[in-house]
C-alpha positions as CSV (number, residue, x, y, z in Angstrom):
1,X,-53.4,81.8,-61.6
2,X,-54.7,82.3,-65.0
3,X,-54.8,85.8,-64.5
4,X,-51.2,86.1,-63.5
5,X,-49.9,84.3,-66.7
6,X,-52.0,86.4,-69.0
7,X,-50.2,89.7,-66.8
8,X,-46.8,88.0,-67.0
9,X,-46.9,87.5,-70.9
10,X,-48.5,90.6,-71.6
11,X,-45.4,92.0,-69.3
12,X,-43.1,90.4,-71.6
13,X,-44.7,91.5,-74.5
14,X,-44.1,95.1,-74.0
15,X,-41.0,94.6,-72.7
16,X,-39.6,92.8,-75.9
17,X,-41.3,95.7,-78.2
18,X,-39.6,98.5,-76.7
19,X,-36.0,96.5,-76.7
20,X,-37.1,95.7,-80.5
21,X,-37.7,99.6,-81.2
22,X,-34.5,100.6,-79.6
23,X,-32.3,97.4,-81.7
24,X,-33.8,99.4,-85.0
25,X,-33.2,102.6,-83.9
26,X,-29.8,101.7,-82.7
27,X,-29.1,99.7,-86.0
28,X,-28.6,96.4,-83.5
29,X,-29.3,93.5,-85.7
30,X,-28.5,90.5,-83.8
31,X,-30.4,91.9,-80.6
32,X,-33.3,92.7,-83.3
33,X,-33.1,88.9,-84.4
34,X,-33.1,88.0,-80.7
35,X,-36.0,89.7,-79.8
36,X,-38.4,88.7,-82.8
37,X,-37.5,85.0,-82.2
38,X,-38.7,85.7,-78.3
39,X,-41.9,86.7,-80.5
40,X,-42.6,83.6,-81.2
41,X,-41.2,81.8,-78.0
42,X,-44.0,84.1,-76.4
43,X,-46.8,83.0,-78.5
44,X,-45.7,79.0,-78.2
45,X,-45.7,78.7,-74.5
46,X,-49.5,81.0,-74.8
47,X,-50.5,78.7,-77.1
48,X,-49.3,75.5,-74.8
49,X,-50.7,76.8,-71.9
50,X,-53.9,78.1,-73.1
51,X,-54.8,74.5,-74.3
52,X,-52.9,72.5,-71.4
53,X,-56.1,74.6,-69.1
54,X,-59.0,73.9,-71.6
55,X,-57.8,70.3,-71.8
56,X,-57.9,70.0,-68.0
57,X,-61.0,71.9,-67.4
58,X,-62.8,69.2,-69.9
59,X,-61.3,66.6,-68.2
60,X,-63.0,67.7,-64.8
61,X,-66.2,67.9,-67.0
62,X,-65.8,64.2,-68.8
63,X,-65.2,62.9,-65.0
64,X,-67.8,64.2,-63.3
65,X,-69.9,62.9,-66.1
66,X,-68.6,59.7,-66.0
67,X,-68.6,59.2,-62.5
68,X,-72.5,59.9,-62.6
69,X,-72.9,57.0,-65.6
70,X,-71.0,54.6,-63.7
71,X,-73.0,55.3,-60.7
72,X,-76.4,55.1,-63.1
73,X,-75.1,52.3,-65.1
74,X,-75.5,49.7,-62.4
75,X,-79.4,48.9,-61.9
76,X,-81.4,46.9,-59.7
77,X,-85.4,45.9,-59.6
78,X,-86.7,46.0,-56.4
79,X,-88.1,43.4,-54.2
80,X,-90.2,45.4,-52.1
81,X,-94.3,45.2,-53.4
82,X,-97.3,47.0,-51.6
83,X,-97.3,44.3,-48.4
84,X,-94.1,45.5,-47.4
85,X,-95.8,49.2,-47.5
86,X,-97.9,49.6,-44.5
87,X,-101.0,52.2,-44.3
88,X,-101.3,54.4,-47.3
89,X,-104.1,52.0,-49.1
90,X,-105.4,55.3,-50.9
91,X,-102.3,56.0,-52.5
92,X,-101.3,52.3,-53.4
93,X,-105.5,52.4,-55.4
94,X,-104.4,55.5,-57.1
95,X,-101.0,54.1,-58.1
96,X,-102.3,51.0,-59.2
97,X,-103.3,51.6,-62.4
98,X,-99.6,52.4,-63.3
99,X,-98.3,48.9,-62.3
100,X,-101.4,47.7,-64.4
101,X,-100.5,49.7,-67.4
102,X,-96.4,48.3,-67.4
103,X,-97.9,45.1,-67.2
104,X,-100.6,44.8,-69.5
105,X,-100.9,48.0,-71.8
106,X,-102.6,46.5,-74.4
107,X,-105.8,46.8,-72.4
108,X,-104.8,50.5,-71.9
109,X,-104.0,51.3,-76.2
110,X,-107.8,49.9,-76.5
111,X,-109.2,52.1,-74.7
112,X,-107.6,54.7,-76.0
113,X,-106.2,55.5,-72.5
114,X,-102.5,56.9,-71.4
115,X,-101.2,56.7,-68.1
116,X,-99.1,59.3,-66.3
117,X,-95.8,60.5,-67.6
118,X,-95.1,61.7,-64.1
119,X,-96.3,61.4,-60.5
120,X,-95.1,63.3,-57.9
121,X,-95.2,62.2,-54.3
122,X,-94.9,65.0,-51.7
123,X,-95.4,65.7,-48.1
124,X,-93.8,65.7,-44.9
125,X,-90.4,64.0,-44.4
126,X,-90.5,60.6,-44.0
127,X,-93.7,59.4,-44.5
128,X,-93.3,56.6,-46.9
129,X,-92.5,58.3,-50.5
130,X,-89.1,56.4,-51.6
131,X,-90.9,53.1,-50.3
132,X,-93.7,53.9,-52.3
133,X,-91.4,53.7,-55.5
134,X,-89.2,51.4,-54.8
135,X,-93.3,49.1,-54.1
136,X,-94.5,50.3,-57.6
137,X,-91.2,49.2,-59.2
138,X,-91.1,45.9,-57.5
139,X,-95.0,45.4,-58.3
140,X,-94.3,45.7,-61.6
141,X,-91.3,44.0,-61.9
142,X,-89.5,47.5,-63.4
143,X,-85.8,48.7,-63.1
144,X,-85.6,50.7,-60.5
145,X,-83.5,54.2,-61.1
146,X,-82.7,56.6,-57.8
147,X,-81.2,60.0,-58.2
148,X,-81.6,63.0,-56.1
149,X,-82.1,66.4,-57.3
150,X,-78.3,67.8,-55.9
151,X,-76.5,65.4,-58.5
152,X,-77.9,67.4,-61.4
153,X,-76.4,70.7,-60.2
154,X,-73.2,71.6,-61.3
155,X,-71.0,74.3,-61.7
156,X,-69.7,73.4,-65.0
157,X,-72.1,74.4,-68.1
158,X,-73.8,71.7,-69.3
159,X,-72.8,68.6,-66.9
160,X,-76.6,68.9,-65.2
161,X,-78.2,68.9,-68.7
162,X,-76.1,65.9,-70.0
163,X,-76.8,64.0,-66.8
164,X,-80.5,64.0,-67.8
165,X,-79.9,63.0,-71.0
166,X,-77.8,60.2,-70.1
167,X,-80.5,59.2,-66.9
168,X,-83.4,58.8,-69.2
169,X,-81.2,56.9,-72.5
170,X,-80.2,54.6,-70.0
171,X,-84.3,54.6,-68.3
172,X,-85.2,53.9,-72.0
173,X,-83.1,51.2,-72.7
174,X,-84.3,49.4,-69.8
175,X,-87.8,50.2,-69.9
176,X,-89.8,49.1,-68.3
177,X,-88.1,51.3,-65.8
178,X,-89.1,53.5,-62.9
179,X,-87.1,56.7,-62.4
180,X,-87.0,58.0,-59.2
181,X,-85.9,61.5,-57.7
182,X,-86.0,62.2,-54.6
183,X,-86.0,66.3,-52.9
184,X,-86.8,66.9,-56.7
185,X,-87.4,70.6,-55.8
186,X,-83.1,71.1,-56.4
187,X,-83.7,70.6,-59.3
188,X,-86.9,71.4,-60.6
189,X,-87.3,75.0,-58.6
190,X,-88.8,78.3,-60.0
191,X,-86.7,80.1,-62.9
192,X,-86.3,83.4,-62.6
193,X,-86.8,85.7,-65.5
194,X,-83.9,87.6,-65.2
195,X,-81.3,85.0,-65.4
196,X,-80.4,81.9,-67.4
197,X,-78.2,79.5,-65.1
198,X,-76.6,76.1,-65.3
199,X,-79.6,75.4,-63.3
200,X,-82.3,76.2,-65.5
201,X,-80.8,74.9,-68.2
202,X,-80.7,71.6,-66.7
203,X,-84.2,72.1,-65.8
204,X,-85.2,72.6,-69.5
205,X,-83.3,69.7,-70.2
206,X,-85.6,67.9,-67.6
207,X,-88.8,69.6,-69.1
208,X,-88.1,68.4,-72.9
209,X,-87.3,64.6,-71.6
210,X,-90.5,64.4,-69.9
211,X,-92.3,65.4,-73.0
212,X,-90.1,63.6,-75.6
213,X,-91.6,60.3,-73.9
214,X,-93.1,57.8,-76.6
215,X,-96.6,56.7,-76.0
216,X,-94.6,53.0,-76.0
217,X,-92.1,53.5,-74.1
218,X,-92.8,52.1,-70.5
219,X,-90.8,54.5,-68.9
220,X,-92.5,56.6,-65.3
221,X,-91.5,59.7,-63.4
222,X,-91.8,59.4,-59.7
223,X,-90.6,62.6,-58.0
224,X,-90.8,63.6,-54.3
225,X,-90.4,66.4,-52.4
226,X,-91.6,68.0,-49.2
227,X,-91.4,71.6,-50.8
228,X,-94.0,71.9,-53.3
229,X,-94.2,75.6,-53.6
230,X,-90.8,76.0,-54.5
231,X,-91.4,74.2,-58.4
232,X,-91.5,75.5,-61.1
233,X,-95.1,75.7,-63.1
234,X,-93.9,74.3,-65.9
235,X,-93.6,71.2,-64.3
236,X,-96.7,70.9,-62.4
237,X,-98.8,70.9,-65.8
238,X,-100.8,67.9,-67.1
239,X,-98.0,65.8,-69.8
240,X,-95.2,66.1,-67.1
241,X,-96.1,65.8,-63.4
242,X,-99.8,64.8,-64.4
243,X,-100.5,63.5,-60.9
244,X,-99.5,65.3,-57.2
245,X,-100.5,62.7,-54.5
246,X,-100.4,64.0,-50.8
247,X,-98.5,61.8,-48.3
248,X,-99.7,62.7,-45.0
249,X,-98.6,60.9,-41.5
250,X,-100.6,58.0,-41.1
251,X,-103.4,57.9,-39.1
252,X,-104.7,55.5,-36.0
253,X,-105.1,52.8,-38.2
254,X,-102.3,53.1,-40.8
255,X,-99.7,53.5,-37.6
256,X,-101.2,50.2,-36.0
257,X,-100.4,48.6,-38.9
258,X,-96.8,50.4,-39.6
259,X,-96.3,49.5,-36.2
260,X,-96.9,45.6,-37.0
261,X,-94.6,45.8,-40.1
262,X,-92.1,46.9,-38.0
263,X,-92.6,44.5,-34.6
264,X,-92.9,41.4,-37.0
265,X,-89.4,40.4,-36.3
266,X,-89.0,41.1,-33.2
267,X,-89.6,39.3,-30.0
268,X,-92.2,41.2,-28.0
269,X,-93.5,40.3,-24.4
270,X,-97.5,39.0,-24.4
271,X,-98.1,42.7,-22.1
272,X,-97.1,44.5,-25.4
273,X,-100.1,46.5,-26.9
274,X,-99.3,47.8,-30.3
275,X,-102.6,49.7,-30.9
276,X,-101.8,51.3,-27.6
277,X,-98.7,52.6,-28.9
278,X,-100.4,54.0,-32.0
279,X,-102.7,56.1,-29.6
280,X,-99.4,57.5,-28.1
281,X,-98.0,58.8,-31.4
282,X,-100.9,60.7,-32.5
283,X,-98.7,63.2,-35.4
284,X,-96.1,60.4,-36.1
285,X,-94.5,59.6,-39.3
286,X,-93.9,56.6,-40.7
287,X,-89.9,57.2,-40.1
288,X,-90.7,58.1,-36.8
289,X,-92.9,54.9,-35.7
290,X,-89.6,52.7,-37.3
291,X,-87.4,54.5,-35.2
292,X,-89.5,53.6,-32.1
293,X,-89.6,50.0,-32.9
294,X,-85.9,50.3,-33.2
295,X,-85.1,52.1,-30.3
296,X,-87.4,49.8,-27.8
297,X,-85.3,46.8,-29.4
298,X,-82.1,48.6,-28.5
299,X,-82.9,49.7,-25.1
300,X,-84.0,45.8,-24.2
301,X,-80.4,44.7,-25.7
302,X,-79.2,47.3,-22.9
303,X,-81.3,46.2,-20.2
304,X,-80.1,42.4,-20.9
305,X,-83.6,41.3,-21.9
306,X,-85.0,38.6,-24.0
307,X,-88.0,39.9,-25.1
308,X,-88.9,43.9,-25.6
309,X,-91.7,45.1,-23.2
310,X,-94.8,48.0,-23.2
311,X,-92.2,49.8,-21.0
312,X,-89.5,50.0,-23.9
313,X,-91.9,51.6,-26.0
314,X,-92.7,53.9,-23.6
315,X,-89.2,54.6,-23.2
316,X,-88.3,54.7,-26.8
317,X,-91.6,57.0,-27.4
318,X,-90.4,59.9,-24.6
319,X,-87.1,59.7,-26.3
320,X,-88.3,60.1,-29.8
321,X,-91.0,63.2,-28.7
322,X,-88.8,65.2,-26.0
323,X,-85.0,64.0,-26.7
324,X,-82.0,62.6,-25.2
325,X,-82.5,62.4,-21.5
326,X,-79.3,64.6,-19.8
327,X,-77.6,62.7,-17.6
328,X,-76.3,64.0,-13.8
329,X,-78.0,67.8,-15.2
330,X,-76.4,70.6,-12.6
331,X,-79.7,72.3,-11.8
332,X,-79.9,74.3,-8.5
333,X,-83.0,73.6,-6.0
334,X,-83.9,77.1,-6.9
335,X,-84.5,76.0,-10.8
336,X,-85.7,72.5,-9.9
337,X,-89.0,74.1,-7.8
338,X,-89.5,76.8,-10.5
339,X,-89.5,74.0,-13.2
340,X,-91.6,72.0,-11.2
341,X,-94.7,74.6,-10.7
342,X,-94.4,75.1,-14.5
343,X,-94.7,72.2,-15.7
344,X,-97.3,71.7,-13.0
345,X,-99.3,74.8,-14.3
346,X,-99.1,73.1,-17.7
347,X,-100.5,70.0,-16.6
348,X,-103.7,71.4,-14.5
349,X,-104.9,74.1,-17.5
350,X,-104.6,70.6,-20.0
351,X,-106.3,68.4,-17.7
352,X,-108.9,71.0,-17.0
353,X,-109.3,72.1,-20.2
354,X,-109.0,68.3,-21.3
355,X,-106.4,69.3,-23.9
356,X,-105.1,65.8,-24.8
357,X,-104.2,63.3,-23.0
358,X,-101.7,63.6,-20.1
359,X,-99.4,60.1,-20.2
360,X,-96.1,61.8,-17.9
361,X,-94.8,65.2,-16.6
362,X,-91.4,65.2,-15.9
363,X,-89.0,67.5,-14.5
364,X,-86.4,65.7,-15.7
365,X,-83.5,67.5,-18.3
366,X,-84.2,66.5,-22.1
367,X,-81.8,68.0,-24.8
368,X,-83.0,72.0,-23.8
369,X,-85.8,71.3,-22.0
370,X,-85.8,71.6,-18.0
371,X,-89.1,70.1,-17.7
372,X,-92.0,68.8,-20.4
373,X,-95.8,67.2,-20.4
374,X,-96.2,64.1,-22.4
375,X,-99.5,64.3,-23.8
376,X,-101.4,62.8,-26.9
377,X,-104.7,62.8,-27.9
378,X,-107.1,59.9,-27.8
379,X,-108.0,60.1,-31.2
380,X,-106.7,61.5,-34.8
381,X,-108.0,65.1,-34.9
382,X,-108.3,67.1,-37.9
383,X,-110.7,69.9,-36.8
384,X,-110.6,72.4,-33.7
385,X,-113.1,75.3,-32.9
386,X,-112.2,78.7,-31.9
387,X,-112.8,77.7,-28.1
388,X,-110.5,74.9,-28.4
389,X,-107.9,76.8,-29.6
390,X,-108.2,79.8,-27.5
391,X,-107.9,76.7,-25.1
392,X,-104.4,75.5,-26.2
393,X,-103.0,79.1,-26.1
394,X,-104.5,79.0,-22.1
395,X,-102.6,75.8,-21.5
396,X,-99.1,76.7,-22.9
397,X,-99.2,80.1,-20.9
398,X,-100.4,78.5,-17.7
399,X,-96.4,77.8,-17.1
400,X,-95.4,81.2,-17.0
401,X,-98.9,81.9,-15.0
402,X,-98.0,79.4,-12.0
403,X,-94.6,81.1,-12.0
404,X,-95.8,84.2,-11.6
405,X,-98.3,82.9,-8.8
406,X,-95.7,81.2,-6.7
407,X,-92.8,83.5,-7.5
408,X,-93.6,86.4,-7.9
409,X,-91.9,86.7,-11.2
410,X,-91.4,85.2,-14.4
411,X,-88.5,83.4,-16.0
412,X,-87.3,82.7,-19.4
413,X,-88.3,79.1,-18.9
414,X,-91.5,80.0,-21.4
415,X,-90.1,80.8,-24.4
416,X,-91.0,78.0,-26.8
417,X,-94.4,78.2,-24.7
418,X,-94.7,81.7,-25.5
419,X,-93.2,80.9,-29.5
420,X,-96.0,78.0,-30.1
421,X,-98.8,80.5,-28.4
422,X,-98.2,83.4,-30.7
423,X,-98.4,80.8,-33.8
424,X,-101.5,80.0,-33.1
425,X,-102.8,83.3,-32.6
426,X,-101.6,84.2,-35.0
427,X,-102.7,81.2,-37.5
428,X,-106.4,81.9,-36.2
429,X,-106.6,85.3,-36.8
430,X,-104.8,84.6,-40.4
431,X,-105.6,81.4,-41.6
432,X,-109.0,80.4,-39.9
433,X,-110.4,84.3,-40.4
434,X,-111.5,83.8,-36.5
435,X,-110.4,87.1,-35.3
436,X,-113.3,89.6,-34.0
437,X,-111.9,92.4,-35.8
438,X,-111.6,90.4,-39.6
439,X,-113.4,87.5,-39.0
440,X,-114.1,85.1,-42.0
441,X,-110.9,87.0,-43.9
442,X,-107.8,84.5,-45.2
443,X,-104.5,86.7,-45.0
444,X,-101.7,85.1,-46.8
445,X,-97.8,86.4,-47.3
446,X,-99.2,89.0,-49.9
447,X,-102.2,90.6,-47.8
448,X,-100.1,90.0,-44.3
449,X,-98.8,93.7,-44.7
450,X,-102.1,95.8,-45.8
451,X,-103.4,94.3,-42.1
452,X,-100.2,93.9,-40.0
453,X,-101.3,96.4,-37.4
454,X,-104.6,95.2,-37.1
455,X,-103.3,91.7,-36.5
456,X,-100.7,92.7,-34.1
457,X,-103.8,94.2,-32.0
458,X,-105.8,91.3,-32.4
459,X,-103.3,89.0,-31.3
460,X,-102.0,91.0,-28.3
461,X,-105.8,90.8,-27.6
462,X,-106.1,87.1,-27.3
463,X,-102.9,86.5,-25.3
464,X,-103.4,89.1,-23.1
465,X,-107.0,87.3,-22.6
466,X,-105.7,83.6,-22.2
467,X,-103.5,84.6,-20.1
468,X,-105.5,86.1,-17.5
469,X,-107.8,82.9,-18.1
470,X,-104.1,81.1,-17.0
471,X,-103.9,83.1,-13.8
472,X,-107.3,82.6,-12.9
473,X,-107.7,78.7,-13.5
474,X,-104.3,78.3,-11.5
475,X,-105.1,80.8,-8.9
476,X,-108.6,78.3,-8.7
477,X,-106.9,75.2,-8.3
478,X,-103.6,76.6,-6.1
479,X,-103.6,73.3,-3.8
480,X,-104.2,70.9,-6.9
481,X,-101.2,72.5,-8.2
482,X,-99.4,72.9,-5.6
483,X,-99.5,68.9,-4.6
484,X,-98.6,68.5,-8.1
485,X,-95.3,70.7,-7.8
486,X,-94.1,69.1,-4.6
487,X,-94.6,65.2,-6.1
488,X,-92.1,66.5,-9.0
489,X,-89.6,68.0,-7.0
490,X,-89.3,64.6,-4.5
491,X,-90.2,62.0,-7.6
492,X,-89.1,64.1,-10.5
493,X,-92.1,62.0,-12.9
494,X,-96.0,61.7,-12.8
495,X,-97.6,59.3,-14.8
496,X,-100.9,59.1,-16.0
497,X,-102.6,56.3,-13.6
498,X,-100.6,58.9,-10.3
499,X,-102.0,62.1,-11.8
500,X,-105.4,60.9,-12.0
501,X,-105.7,59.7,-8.8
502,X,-104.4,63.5,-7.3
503,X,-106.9,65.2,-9.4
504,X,-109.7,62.8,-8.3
505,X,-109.1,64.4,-4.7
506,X,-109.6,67.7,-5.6
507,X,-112.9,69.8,-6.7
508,X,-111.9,71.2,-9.9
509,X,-112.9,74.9,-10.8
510,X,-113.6,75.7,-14.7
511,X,-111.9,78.5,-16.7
512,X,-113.7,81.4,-17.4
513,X,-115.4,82.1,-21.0
């Protein structure tokens, strides 16, 4: 629209000189008078209009600044401390000293010692990092700031920059005051060289407050983000971000204890077994483990119950790991069998193999899936050998190997099998340097291209091999399976105490090395 008016009045322009230069010429002087005063009509409503858009364009910009003060203007101190924080003790020891320092710093100034300007909490999503602020806040008894990284990104120059400004004032004024910012990598990631944004101004902006702090202000950084590798250096460096704690998914112990903070309230049957259900969620975060709680207490609301039972747990755990159970699915017998020796391939190369723990196989439709095996380990694993691997490739391509068995052909039912397979041959070749051909060698992004052949073959290699170690071990075992298959297709589920009890009739034959 702008565009248009400066075309029009630029039209108009011309159009009035030529009328002027044919009034001289023609000796016209009122049409001459005429025309000049249209001069300045002209220029007026330019003027007007010029101003009337600047005027509403830094109205927009006062706004949207405003709106963000309001919004900032209103803070709270938390009452959450470290009890309501289940698990993560390591991280609560390494924060400690902060709440220590807000609360008594004149130990800290004789010692000559300073305390963080910045931590920054990062990790997979959900695993405790805004409760983790919020905790140090309420320990110390600080104002508690949230922002996210989005609100400082704007299209108009300068808003982002001025946000920061105003964020820390108002931090400063009431110190002591924690700042939170969550999915700070919006804000915070890599500049390029070749182009000075809105965005990286706001990030300087960022930068210089995080320096400018006084050694008395009591005024901390928390930032958190599940993207590390996207921020910019600047901001890593000791005197901004001085601290980068991991926040993993908790482990056996930390999830029996999550597990309690979140079953406190809630009325649970004498049969339920809370450090059983941290066994099943082996790879859980902390989100996730709420959600369970939450879901078992829900499904006994359905079911008309009093108190929740072991069985809502169960249910609420299959929901959480495989998806919304599809109600009256329209599969034909034909799909329902092939599903059935799939799954049932899967389940003999685990057990076999003793890949995890089997607790269900189910041929029952969950969001895409036709079929699935439950399975979990006994115990937190953070180390696997070559063979063990080389293992799990053989049990996610035994599906496609029973298919083939009983069918005679293959169906597309193996794609994510064949996805998750490839990822790990891939990440063993690359990332554990297991391959035979570049064994001990790390390949990364950079390197992936000066090897890609070579990697191709190798992997080709190993699936090709597990997979003819799939054929055989089901080819081995073609009653156990079989038995297997043909309990799915009339009962649809196995469970663990069931599957057992088949396999305990049959003599099991190993895989070949």
């Amino acid at each position: 629209m702008k565009k248009r008016f400066h075309f029009l009045i630029l039209f108009f322009f011309i159009y009035n000189t030529i009328i002027v230069i044919l009034a001289k010429k023609n000796s016209m002087s009122t049409l001459l008078y005429i025309c000049i005063a249209l001069y300045f009509v002209i220029a007026l409503l330019y003027w007007l209009t010029y101003r009337f858009i600047n005027k509403k364009k830094s109205n927009q910009l006062a706004s949207s600044t405003n709106l963000f003060e309001k919004k900032k203007s209103e803070l709270d101190k938390p009452e959450i401390s470290f009890k309501d924080v289940a698990g993560l003790e390591e991280i609560k020891e390494e924060l400690f000293d902060i709440i220590d320092y807000i609360n008594d710093r004149d130990k800290y100034k004789k010692m000559g010692a300073k305390v963080p300007k910045g931590i920054l909490l990062y990790g997979p999503p959900g695993t405790g990092k805004t409760l983790m602020a919020k905790a140090v806040a309420g320990e110390s008894n600080s104002s508690f700031i949230y922002s996210s990284g989005s609100e400082f990104v704007e299209k108009y120059v300068g808003v982002g920059a001025k946000r920061i400004r105003t964020l820390f004032e108002r931090a400063r004024k009431e110190a002591p005051c924690i700042i939170f910012i969550d999915e700070v990598d919006a804000l915070g990631s890599k500049r390029n060289s070749e182009s000075n944004n809105e965005k990286d101004q706001t990030l300087n902006q960022f930068l210089v407050e995080l320096d400018g702090f006084k050694d008395s202000n009591t005024v901390i950084v928390i930032g958190a983000t599940n993207r590390l590798d996207l921020l910019d250096e600047a901001m890593l460096r000791p005197g901004r971000f001085d601290r980068k704690i991991y926040v993993g998914n908790p482990n056996y112990i930390s999830r029996v204890k999550i597990l309690k903070v979140h079953t406190k309230d809630k009325p649970l049957e004498k049969n339920v077994n809370v450090t059983e259900i941290a066994k099943k969620t082996h790879g859980f975060s902390g989100a996730q483990l709420a959600n369970i709680a939450n879901e078992a207490a829900l499904r006994a609301i359905k079911l008309n119950t009093k108190k929740i039972t072991q069985d809502n747990f169960n249910f609420a755990i299959e929901k959480v790991a495989a998806g919304l159970e599809v109600k009256n699915p329209n599969i034909s017998d034909k799909e329902k069998k092939i599903v059935a020796f799939h799954e049932s391939g899967h389940a003999v190369a685990a057990k076999i193999l003793n890949i995890d723990k089997i607790q269900k196989i189910s041929i029952i439709p969950r969001d895409q899936a036709l079929g699935y095996v439950l399975k979990f380990p006994d115990e937190d694993r953070y180390i696997y050998t070559k063979q063990e691997l080389l293992n799990r490739i053989c049990v996610l391509l035994s599906g496609r190997a029973a298919e083939e068995i009983f069918f005679n052909e293959i169906s597309t039912g193996a794609s994510n099998d064949l996805k998750e397979a490839t990822n790990i041959a891939y990440e063993l070749i690359c990332k554990y340097g297991m391959g035979s051909n570049m064994e001990n060698f790390y390949i990364n992004e950079v390197t992936f291209k000066y090897y890609a052949r070579s990697i191709k073959n190798e992997a080709s290699k190993i699936i090709n091999l597990s997979y003819k170690n799939s054929l055989h071990l089901i080819r081995t075992n073609i009653d156990l399976t079989t038995t297997i298959a043909n309990h799915l297709i009339e009962n649809e589920c196995i469970d663990s105490i069931k599957l057992d009890k088949i396999f305990s009739e049959y003599l099991l034959e190993p895989v070949p090395n």
